[in-house]
FIMITI-171549 format. One record per residue: x, y, z of N, C-alpha, C in turn; residue in three letters. Coordinates in steps of 0.02 Angstrom, whole numbers, plus 50000, padded with zeros to 5 digits. Example, Ala and Ser with C-alpha at 12.3 -4.5 7.8 and 13.67 -1.06 7.14 Angstrom:
<pts>
506604971650390506154977550390506604983550390ALA 506424988850354506844994750357506455000250394SER 
</pts>
This chain:
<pts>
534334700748186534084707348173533384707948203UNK 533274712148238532454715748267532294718048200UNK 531404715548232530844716748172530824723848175UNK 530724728648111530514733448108529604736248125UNK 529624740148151528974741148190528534738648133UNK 528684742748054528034740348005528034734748003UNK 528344729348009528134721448010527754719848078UNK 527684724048123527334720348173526774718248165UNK 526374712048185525724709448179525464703348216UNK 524984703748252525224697448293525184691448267UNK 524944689148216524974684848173525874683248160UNK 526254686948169526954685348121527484689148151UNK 527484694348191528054697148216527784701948272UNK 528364702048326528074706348390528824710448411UNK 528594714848438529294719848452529984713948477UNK 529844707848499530294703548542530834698048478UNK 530164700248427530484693848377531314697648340UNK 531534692848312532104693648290532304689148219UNK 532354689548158532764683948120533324684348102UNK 533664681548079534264680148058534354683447969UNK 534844687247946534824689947885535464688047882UNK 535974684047886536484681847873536464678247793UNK 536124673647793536084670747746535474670447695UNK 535374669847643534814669247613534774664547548UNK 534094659947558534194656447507533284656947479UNK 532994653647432532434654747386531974651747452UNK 532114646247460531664641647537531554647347586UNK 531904652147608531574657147629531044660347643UNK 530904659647572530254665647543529684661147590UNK 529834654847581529024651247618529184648447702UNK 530024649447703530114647447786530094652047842UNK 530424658147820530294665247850529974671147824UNK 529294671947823528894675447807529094681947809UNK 529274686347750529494693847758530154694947764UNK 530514689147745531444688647782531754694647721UNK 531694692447655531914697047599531594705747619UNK 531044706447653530694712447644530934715147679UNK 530934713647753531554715547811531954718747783UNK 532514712147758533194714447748533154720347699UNK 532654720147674532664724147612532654733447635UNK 532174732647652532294739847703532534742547766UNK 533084734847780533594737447822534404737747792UNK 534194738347735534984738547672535104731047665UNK 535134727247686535324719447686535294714247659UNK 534884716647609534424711547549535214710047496UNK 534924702547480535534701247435535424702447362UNK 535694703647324535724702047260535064700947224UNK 534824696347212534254692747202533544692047240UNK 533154697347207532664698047273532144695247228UNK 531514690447257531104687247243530744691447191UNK 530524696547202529804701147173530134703347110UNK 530934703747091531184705147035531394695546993UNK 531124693147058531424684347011530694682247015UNK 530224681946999529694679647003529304672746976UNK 529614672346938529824666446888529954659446937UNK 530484662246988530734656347044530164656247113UNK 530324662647126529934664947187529164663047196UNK 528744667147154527814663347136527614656147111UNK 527974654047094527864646047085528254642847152UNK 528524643847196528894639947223528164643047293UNK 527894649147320527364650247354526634646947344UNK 526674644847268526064641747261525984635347239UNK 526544633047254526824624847249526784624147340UNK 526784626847387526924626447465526134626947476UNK 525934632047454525124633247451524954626547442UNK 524984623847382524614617947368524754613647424UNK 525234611547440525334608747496524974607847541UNK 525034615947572524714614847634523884615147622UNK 523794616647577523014616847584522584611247610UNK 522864605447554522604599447576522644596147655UNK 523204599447681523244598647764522754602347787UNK 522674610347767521844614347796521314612147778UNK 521364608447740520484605147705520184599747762UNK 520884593947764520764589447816520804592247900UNK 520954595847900520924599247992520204603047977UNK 519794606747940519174608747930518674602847910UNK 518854597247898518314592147888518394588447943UNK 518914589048005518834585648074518684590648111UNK 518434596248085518374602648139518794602448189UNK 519314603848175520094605548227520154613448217UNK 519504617748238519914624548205520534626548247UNK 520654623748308521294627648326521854627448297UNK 521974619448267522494617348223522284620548172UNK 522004621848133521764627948061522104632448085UNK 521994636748155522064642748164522684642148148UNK 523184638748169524044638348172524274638448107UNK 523834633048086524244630248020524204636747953UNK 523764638247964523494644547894523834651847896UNK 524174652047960524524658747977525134659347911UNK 525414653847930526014653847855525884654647781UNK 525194653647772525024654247704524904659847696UNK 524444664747747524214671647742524784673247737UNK 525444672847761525914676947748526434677247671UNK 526254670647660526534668847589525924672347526UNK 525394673747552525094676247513525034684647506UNK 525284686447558525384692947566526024693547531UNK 526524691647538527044689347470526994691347403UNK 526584685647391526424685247337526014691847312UNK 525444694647345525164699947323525654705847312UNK 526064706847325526624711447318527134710947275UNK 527244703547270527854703047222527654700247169UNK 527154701547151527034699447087526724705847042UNK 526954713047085526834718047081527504719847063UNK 527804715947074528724717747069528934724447115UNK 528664723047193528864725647265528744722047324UNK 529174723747344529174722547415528564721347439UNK 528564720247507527914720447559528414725847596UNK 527954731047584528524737347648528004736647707UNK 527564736047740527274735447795526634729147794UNK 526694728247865526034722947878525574728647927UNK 525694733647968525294738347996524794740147954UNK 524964743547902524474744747837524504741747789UNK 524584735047758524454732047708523884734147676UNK 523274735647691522704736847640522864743447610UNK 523394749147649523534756847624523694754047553UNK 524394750347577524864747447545524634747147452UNK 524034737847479523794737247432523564740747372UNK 523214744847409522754750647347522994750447289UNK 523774751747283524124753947232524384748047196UNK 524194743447204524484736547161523984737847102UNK 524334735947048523934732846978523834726746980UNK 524274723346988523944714246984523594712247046UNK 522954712847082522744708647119522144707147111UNK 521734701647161521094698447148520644705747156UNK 519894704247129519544709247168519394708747216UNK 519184715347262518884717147321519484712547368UNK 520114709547342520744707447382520784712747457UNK 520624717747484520684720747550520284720147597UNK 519634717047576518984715947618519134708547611UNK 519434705247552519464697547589519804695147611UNK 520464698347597520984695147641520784700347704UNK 520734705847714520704707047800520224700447844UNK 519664699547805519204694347850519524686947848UNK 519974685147828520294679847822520984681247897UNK 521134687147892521534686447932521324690048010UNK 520894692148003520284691648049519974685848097UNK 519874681848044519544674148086519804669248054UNK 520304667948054520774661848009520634656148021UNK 520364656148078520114646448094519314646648074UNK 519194652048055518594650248025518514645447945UNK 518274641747947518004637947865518044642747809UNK 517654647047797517704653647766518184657247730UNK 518624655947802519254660447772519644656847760UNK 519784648847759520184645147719519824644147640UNK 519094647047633518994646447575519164651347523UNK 519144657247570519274664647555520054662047524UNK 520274662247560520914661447547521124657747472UNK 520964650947492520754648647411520824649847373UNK 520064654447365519994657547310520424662247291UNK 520734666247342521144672147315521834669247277UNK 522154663647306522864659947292522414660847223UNK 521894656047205521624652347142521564658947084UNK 521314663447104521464671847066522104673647056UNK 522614672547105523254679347104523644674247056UNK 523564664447049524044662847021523734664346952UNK 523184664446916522994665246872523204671046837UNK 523174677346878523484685846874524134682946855UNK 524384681346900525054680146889525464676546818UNK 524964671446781525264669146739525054672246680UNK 524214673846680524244682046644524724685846627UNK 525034688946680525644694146671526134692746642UNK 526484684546661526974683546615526704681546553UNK 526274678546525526264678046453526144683446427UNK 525924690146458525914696146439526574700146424UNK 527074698946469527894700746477528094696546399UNK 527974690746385528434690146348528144689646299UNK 527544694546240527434695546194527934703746163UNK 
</pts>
């Protein structure tokens, strides 16, 4: 399937890209960045969409997060920013994820994500001025800290909400 124009970004999708919506499984959410959101507003979404399973979906983004961080910490303490630059693209996108579906929606565009944003209730503060400068200069130090911090906020929001859900 061709990317829909609102996913374009050069960070993550270009008029040329294409994924596969045949199949879908939870590994998804952190292997193909936006695969559920796609399908989702091209009718194709299965059954079980992350931002309504959240439970599976946000712990399994910030279990990958953890992961990779410790790989961005050590490429910023050998000053490799080009390898930073590569490696951190997948997280901004899992975190853009996450800022949405833990809103219980979609990501309907990456063109305007900050429009987008406005209207979320659960996110970090001033979340549109820091994630834009994060995805701005991603091999910068900064914005792997930026970043950080925001995962280190949204999972906190996040578990907020559910102990809030189930009173």
């Amino acid at each position: 399937m061709k990317i829909p124009e609102a996913f374009f970004h050069p960070h993550f999708y270009s008029d040329q890209s294409t994924i596969s919506i045949k199949n879908f499984r939870i590994e998804d959410t952190v292997e193909i960045p936006f695969k559920y959101d796609i399908a989702y507003y091209q009718g194709a979404a299965p059954h079980q969409l992350p931002w309504e399973m959240t439970s599976d979906s946000i712990p399994l983004i910030l279990n990958k997060w953890k992961e990779k961080e410790t790989h961005l910490n050590n490429l910023h303490e050998g000053r490799n920013r080009k390898e930073a630059r590569e490696q951190i693209i997948l997280p901004i996108a899992w975190f853009l994820q996450l800022l949405f579906w833990i809103n219980g929606q979609p990501v309907r565009c990456l063109t305007d994500w900050k429009k987008e944003s406005k209207k979320l209730k659960w996110k970090p503060i001033n979340v549109d001025e820091r994630l834009e400068f994060v995805i701005k200069k991603p091999e910068m130090y900064h914005a792997f800290i930026q970043l950080q911090q925001l995962y280190t906020e949204s999972a906190k929001l996040f578990y907020k909400m559910k102990a809030l859900e189930q009173k």
